[in-house]
Residue frames as a rotation matrix with the C-alpha (Angstrom) as fourth column:
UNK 1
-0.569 -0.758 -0.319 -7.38
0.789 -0.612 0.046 -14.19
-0.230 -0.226 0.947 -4.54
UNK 2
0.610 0.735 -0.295 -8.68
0.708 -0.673 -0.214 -10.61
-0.356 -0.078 -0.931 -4.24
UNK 3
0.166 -0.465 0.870 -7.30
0.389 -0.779 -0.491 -7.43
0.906 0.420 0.051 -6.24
UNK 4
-0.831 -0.294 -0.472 -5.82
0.555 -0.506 -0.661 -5.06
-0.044 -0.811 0.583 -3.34
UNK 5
0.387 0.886 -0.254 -9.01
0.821 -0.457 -0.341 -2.77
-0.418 -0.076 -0.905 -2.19
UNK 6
0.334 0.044 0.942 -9.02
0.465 -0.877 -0.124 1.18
0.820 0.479 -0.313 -3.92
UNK 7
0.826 0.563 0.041 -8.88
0.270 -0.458 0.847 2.36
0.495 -0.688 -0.530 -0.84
UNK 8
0.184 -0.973 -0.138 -5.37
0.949 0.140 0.281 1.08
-0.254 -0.182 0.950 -0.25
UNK 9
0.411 -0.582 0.702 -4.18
0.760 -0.207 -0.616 3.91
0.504 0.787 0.357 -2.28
UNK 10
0.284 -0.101 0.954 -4.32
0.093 -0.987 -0.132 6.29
0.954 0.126 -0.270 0.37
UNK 11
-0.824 -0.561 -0.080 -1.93
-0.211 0.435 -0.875 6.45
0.526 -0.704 -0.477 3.71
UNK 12
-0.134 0.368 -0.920 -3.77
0.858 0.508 0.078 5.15
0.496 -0.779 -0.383 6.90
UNK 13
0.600 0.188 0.778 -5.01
0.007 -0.973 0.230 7.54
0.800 -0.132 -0.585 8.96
UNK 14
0.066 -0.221 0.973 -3.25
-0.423 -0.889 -0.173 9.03
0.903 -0.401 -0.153 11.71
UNK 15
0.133 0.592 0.795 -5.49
-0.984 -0.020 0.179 7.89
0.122 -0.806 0.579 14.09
UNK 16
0.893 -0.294 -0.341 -4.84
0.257 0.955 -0.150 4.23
0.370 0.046 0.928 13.27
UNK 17
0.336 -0.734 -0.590 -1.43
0.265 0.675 -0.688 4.60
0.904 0.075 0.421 13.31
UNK 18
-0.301 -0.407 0.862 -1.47
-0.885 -0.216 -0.411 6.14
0.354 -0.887 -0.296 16.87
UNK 19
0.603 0.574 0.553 -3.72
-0.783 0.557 0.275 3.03
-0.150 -0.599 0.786 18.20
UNK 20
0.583 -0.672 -0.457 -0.95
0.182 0.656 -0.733 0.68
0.792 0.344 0.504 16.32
UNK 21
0.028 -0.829 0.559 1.48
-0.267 -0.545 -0.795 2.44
0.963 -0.127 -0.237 18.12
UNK 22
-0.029 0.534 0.845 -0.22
-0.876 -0.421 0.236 1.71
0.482 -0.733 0.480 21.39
UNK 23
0.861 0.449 0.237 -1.14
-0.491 0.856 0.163 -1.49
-0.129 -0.256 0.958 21.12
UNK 24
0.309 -0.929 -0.203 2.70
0.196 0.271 -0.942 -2.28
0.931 0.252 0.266 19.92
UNK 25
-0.216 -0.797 0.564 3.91
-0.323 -0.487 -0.811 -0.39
0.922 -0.357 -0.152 22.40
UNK 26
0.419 0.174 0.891 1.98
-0.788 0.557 0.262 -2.73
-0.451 -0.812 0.371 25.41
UNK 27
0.967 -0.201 0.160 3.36
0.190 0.979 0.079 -6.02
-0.172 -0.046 0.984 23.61
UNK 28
0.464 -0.873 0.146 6.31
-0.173 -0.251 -0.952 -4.76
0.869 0.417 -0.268 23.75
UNK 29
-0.188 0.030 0.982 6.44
-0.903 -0.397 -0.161 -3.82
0.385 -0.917 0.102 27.52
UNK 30
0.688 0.339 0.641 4.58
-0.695 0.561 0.449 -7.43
-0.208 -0.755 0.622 28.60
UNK 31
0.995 0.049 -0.092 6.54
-0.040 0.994 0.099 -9.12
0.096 -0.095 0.991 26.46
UNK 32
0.268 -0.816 0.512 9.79
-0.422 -0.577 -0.700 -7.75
0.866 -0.028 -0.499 27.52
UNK 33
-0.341 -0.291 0.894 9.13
-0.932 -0.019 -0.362 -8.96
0.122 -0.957 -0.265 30.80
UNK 34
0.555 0.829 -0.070 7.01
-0.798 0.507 -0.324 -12.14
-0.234 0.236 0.943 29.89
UNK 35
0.796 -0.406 -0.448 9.84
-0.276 0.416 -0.867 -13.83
0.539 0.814 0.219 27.82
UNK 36
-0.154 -0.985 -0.074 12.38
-0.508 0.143 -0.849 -13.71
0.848 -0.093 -0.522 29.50
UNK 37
-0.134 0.403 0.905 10.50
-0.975 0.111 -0.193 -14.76
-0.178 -0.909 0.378 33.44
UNK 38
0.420 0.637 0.647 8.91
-0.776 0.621 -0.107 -17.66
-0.470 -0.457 0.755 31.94
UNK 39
0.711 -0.504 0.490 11.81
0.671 0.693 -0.262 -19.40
-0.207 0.515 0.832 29.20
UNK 40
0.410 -0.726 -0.552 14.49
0.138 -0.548 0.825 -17.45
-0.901 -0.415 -0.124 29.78
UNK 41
0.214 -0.274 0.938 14.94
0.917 -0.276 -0.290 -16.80
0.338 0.921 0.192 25.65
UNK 42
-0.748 -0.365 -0.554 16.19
0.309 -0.931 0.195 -13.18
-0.587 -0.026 0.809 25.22
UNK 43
0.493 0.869 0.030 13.48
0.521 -0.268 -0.810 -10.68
-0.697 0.415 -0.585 23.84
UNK 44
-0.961 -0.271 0.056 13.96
0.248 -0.753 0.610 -8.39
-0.123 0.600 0.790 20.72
UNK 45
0.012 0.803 -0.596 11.11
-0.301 -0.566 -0.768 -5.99
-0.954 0.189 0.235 19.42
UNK 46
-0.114 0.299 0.947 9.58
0.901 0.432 -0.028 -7.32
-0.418 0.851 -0.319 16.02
UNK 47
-0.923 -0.252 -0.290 9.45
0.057 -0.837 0.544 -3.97
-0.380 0.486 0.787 13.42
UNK 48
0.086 0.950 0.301 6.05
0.326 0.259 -0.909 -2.78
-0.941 0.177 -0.287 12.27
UNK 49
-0.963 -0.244 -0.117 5.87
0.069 -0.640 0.765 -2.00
-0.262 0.729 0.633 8.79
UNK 50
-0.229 0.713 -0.663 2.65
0.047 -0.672 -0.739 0.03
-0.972 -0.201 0.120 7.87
UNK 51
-0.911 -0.298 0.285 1.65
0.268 0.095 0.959 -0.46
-0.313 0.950 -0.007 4.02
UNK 52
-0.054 0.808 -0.587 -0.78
-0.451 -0.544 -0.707 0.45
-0.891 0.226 0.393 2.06
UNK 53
0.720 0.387 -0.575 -2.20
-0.633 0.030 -0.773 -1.97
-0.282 0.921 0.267 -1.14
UNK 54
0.876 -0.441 -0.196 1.44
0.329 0.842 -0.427 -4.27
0.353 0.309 0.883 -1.36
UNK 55
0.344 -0.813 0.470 4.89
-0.864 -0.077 0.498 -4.54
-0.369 -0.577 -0.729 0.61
UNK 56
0.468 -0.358 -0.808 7.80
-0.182 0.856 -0.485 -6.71
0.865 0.374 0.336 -0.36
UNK 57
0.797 0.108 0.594 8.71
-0.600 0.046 0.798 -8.72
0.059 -0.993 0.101 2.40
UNK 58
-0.429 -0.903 -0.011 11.75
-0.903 0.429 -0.021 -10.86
0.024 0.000 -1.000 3.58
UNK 59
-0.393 0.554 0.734 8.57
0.327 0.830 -0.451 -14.02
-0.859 0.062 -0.508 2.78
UNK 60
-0.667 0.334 0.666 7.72
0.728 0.103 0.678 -12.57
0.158 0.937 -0.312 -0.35
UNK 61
-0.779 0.411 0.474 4.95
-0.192 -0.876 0.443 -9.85
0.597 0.254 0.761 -1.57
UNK 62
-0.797 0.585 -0.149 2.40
0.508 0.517 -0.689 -9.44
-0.326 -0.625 -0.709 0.60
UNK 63
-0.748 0.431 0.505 -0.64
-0.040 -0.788 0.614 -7.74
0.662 0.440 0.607 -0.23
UNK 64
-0.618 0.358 0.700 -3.89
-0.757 -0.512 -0.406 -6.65
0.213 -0.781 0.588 1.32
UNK 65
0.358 0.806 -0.471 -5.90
-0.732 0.556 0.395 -9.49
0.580 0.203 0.789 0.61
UNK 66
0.004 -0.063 -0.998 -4.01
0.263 0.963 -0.059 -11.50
0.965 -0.263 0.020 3.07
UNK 67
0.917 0.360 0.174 -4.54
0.007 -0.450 0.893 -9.33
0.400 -0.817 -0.415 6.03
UNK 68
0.432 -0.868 0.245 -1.83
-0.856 -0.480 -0.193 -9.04
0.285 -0.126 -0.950 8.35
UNK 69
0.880 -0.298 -0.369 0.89
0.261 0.954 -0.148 -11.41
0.396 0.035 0.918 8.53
UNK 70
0.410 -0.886 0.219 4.79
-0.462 0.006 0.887 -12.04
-0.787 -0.465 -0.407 10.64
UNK 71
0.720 -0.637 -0.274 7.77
-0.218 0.167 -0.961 -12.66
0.659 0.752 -0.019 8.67
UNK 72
0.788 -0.616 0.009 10.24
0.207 0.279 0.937 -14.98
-0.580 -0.736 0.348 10.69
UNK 73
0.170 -0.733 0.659 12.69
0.909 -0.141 -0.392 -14.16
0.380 0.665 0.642 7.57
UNK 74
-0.463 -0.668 0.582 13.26
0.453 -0.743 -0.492 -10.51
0.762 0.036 0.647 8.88
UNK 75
-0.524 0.553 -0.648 11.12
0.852 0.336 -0.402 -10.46
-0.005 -0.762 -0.647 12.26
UNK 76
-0.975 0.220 0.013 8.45
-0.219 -0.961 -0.168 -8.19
-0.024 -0.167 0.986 11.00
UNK 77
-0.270 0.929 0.254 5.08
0.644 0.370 -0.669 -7.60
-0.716 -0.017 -0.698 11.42
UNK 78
-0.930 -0.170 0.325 3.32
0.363 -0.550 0.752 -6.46
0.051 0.818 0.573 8.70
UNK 79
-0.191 0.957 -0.220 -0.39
0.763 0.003 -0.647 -4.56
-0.618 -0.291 -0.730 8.53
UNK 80
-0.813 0.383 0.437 -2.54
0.075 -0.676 0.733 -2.83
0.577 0.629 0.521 5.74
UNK 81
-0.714 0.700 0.010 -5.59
-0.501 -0.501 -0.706 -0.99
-0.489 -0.509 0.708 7.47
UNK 82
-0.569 0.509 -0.646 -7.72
-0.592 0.290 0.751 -2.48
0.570 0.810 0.136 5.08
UNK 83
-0.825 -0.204 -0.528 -7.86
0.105 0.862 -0.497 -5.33
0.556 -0.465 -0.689 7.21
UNK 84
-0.974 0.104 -0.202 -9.50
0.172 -0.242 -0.955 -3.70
-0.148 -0.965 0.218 9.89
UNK 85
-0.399 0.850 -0.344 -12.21
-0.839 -0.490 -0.238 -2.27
-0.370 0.193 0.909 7.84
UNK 86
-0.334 0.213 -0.918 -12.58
-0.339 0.882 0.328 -5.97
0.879 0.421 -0.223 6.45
UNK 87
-0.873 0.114 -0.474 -12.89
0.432 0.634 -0.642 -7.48
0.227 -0.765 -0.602 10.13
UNK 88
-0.671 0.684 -0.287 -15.87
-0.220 -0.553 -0.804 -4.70
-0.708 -0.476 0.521 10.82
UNK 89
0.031 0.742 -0.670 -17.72
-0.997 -0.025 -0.073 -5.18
-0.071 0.670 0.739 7.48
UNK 90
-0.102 0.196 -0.975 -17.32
-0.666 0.715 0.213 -8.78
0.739 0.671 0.058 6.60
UNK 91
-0.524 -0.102 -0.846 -16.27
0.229 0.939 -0.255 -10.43
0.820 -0.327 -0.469 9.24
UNK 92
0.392 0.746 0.538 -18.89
-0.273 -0.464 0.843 -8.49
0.878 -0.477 0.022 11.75
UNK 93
0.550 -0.325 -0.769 -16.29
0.834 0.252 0.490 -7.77
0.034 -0.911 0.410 14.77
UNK 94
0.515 0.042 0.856 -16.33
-0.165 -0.975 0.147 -4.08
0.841 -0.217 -0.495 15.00
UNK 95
0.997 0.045 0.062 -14.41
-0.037 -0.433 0.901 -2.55
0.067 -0.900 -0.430 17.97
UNK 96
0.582 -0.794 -0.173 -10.63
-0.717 -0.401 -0.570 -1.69
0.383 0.456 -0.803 18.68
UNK 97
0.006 -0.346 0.938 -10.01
-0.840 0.508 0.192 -4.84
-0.543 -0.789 -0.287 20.79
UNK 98
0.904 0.385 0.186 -10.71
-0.167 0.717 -0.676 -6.74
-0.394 0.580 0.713 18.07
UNK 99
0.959 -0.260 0.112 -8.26
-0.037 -0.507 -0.861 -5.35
0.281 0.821 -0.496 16.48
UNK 100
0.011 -0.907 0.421 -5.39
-1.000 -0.011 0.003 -5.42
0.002 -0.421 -0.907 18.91
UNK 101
0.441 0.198 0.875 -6.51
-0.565 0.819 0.100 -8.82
-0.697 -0.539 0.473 19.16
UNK 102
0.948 -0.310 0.066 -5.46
0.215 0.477 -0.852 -9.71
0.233 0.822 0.519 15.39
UNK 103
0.435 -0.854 0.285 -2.40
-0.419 -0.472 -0.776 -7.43
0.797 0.218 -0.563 16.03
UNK 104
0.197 -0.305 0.932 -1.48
-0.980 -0.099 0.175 -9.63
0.038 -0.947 -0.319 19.16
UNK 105
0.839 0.168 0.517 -1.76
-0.019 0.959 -0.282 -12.56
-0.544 0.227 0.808 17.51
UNK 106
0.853 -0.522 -0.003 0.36
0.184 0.307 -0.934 -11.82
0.488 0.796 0.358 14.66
UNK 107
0.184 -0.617 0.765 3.15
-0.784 -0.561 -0.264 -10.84
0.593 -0.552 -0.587 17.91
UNK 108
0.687 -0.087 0.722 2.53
-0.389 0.795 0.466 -14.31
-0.614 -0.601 0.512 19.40
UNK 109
0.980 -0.200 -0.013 4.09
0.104 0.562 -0.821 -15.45
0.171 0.803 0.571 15.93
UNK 110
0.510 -0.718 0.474 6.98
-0.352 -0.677 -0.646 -12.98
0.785 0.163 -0.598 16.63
UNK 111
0.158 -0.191 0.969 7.48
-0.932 0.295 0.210 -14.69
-0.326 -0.936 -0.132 20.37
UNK 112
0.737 0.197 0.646 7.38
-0.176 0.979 -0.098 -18.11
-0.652 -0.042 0.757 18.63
UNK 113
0.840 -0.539 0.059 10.07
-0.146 -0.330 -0.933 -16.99
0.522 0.775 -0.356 16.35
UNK 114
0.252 -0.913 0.321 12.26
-0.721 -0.398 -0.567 -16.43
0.645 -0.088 -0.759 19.12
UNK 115
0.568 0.368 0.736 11.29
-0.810 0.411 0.419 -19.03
-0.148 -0.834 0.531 20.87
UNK 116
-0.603 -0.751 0.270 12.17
-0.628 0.655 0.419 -21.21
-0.491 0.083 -0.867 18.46
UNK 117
-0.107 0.991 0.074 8.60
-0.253 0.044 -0.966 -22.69
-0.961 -0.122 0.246 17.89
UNK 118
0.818 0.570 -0.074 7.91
-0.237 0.216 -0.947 -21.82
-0.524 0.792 0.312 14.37
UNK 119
0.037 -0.989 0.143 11.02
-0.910 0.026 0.413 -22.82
-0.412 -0.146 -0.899 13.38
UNK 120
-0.692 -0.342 0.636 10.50
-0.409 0.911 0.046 -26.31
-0.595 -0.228 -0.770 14.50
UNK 121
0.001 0.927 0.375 7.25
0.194 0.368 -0.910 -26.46
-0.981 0.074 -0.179 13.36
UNK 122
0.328 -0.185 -0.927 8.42
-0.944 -0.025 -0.329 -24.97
0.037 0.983 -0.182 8.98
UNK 123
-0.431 -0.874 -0.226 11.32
-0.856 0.317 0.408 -27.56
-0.285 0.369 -0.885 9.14
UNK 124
-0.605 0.418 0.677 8.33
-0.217 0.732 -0.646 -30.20
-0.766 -0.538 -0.352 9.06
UNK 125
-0.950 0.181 0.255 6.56
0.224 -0.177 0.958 -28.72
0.219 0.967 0.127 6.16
UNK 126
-0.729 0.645 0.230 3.60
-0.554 -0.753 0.355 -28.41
0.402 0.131 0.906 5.20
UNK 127
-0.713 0.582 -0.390 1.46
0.701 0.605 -0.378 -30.48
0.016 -0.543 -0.840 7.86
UNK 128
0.256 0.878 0.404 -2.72
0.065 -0.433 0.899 -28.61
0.965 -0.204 -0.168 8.59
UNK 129
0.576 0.491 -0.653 -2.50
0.627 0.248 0.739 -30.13
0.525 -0.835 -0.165 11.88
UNK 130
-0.188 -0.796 -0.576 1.22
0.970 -0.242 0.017 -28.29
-0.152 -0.555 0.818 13.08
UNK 131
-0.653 -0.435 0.620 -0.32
0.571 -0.821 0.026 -25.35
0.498 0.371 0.784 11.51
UNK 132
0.046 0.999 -0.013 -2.77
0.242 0.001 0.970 -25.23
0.969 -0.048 -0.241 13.08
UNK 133
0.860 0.107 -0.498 -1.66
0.494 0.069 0.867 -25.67
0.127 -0.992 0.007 16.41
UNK 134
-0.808 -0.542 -0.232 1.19
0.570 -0.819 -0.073 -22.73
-0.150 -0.191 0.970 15.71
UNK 135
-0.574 0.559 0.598 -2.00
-0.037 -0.748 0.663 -20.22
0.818 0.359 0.450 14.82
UNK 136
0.606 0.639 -0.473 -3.73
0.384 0.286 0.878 -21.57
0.697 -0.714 -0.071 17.94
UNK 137
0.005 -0.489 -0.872 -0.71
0.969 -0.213 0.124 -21.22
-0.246 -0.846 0.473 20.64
UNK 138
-0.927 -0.368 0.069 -0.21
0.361 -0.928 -0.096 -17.42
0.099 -0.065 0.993 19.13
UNK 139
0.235 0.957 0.172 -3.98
-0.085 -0.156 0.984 -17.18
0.968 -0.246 0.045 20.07
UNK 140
0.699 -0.254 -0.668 -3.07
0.703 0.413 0.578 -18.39
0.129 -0.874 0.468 23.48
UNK 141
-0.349 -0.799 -0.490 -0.27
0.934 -0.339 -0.114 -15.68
-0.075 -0.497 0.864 23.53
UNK 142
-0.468 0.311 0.827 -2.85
0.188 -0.880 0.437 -12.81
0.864 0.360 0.353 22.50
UNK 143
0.782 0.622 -0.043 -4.72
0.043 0.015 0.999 -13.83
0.622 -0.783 -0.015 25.59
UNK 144
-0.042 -0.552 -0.833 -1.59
0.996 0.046 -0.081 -13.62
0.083 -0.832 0.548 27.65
UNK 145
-0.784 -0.457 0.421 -0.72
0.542 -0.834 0.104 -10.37
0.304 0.310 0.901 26.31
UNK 146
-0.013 0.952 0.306 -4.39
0.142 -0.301 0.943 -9.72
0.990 0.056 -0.131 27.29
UNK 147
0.718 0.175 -0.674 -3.90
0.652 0.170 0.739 -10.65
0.244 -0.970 0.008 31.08
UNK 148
-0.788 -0.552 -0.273 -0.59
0.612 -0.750 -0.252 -8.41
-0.066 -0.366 0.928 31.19
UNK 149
-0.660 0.238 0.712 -3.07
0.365 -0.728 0.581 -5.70
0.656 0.644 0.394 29.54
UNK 150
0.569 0.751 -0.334 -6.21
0.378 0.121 0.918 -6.41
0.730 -0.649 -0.215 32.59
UNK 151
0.172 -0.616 -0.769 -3.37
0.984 0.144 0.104 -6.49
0.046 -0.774 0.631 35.22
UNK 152
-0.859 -0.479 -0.183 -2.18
0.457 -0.877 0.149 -2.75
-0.231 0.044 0.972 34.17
UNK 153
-0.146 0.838 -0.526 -6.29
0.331 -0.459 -0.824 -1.26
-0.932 -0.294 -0.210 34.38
UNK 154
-0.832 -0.378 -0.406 -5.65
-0.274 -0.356 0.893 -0.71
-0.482 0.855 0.192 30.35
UNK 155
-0.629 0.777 -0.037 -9.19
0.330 0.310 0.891 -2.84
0.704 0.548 -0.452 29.13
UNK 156
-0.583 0.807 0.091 -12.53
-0.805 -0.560 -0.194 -1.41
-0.106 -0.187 0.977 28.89
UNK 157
-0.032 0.792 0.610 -16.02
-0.327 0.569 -0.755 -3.43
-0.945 -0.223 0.241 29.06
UNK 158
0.783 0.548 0.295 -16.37
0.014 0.458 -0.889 -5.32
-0.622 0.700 0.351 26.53
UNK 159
0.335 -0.654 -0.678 -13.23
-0.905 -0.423 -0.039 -5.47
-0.261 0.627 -0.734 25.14
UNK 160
-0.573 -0.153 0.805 -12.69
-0.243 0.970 0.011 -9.50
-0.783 -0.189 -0.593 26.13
UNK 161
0.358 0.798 0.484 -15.99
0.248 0.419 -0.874 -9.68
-0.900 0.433 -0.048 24.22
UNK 162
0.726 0.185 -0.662 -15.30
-0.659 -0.085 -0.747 -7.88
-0.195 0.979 0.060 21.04
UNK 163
-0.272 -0.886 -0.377 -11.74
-0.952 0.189 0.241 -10.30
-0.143 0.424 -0.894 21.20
UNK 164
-0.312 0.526 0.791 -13.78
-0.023 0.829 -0.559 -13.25
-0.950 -0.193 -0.247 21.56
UNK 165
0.756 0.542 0.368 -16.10
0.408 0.050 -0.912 -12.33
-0.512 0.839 -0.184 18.53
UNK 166
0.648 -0.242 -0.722 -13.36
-0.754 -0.338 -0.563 -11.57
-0.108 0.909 -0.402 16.22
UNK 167
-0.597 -0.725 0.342 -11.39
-0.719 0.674 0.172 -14.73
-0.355 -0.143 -0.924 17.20
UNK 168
-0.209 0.733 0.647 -14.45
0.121 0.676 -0.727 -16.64
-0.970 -0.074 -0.230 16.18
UNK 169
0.636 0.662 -0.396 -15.14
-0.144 -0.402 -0.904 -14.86
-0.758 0.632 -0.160 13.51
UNK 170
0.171 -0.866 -0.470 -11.60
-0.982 -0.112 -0.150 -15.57
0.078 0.487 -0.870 12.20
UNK 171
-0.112 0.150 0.982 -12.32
-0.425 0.887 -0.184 -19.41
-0.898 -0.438 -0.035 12.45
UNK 172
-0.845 -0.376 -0.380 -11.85
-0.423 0.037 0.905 -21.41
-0.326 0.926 -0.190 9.34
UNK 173
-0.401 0.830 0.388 -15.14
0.902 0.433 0.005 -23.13
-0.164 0.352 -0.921 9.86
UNK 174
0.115 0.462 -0.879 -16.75
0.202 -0.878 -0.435 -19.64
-0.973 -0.128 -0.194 10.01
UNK 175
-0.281 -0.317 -0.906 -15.07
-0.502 -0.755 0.421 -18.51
-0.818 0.573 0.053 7.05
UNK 176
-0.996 -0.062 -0.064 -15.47
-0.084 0.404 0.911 -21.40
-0.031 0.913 -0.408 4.76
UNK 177
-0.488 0.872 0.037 -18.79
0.689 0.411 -0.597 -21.53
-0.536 -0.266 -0.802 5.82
UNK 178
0.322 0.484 -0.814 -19.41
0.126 -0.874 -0.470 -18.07
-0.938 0.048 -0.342 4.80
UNK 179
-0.077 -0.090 -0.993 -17.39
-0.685 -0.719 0.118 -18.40
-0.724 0.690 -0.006 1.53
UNK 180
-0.853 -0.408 -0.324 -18.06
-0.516 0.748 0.417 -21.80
0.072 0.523 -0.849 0.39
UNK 181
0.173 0.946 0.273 -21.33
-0.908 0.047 0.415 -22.73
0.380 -0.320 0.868 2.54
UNK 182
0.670 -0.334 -0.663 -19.53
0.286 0.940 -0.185 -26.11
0.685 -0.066 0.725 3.47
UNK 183
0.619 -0.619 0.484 -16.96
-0.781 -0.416 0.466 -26.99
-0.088 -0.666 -0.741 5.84
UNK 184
0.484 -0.627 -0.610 -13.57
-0.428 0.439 -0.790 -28.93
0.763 0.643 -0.056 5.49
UNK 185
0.936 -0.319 0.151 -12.38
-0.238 -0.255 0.937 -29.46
-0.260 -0.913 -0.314 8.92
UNK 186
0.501 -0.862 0.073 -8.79
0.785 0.489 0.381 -31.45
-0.364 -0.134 0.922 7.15
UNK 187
0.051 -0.424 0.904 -8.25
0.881 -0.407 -0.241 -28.10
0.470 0.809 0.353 5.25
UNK 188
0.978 0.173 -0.121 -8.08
0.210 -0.833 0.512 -25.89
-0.012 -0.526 -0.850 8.24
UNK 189
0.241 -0.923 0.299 -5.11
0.742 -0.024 -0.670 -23.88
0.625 0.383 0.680 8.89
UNK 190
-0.650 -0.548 0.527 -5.32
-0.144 -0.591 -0.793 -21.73
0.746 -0.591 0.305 11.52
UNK 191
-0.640 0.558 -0.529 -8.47
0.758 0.573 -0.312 -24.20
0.129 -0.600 -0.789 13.69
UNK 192
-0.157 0.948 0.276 -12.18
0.495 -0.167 0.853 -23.56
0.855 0.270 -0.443 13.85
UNK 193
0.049 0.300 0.953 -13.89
-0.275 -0.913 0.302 -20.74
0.960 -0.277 0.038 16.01
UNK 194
0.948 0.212 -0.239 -14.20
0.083 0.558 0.826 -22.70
0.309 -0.802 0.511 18.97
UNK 195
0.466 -0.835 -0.292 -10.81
0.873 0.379 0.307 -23.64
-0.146 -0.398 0.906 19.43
UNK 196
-0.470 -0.445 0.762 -9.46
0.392 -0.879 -0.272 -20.09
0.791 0.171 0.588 18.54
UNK 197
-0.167 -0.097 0.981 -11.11
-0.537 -0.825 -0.173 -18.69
0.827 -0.556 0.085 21.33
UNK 198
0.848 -0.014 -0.530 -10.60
0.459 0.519 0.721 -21.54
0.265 -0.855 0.446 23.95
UNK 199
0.230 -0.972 -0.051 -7.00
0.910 0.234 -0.342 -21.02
0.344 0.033 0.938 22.87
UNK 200
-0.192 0.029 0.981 -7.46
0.012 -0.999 0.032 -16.98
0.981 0.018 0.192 23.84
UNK 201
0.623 0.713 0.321 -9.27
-0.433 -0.027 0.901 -17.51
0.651 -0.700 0.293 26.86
UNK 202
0.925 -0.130 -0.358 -7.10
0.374 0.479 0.794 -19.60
0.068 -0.868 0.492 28.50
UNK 203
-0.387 -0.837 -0.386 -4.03
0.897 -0.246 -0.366 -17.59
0.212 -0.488 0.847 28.15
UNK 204
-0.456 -0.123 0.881 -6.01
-0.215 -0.946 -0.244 -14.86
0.863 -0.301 0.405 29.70
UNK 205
0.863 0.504 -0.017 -7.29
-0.115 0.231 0.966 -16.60
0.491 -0.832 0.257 32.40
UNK 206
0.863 -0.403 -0.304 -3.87
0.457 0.369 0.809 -18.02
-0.214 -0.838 0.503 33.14
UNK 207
0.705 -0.676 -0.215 -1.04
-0.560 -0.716 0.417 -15.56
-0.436 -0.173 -0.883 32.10
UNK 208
0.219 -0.862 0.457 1.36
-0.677 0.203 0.708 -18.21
-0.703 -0.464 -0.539 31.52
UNK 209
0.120 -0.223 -0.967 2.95
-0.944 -0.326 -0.041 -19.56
-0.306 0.918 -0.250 28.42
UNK 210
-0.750 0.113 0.651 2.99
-0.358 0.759 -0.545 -23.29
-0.556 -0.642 -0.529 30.26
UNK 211
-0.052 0.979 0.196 -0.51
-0.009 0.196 -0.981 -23.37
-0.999 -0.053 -0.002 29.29
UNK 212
0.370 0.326 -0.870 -0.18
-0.733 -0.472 -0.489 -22.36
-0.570 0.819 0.064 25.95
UNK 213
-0.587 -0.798 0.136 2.14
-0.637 0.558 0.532 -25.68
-0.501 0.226 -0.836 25.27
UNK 214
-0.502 0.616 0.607 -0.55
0.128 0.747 -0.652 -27.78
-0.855 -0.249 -0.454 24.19
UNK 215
0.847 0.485 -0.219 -1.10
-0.046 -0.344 -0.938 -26.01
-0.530 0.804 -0.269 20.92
UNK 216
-0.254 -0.845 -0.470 2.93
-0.736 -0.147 0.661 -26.14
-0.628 0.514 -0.585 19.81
């Protein structure tokens, strides 16, 4: 565990929270129309809550040191800037696509919520492998959210790339490598760089949530 950075102490800028705003406001829009087309579930909008250093949550305190995280207890997403400035310095995946990319993930969660999904997949406990393959399929829905995003002239060059290299970079072999020097593969929990950005890739190649079954 990691004290909350200093930095926390002071709001986000602006500027962040317009690009939040943005990037909410397209997964909102695809998946509005997404959800319902391909499994007729009913959509709702997930709530952002903006913090700074710790937030009590309907899952308990979060703080910065876990980056951002969904609550299926009160369908929110949750997100300390910090984060961001972590993914550029440590985890070396600069660029704002990165970024939407984390923040599209933690919205697949929000789609698996209503789906039903993560549901099935708590009442099971605590299993690596099911967690895994819920942290994978909401990869697989960032890349949808990615093809709505292509489809509507909205990505710039290199934006695929920088989601690529932060989807890697967010790989558990990656990390433990980098903070242990070793790798565990039974102690993953959200599956190793590779498979995080197959699991991207192919729901932006194919759009379609079908595809994304293989990871439930």
């Amino acid at each position: 565990q990691q004290p909350p950075a200093a930095s926390n102490s002071a709001a986000p800028p602006d500027q962040n929270r317009q690009f939040v705003g943005a990037i909410m406001g397209s997964l909102e829009d695809a998946w509005r129309q997404i959800l319902p087309q391909q499994t007729r579930v009913r959509y709702e909008d997930p709530k952002l809550v903006l913090y700074s250093g710790q937030t009590p949550s309907a899952c308990g305190y979060g703080d910065a040191a876990m980056g951002p995280f969904y609550c299926p207890g009160d369908h929110n997403l949750y997100l300390d800037f910090a984060f961001f400035d972590e993914l550029r310095r440590e985890f070396k995946a600069p660029g704002d696509f990165a970024q939407a990319y984390v923040i599209a993930h933690e919205f697949g969660h929000h789609i698996q919520n209503l789906t039903g999904t993560m549901d099935r997949v708590q009442r099971q406990g605590q299993n690596n492998q099911l967690s895994v393959g819920l942290e994978l399929q909401a990869d697989c829905y960032a890349g949808i959210w990615a093809n709505y995003a292509q489809k509507q002239g909205r990505l710039e060059t290199g934006d695929i790339e920088e989601a690529l290299r932060a989807a890697q970079a967010v790989g558990d072999d990656m990390i433990q490598r980098r903070t242990q020097g070793f790798v565990v593969p039974d102690s993953f929990t959200h599956g190793s760089a590779a498979q995080r950005q197959k699991a991207f890739t192919i729901g932006m190649q194919s759009g379609q949530m079908r595809q994304c079954e293989p990871f439930k």
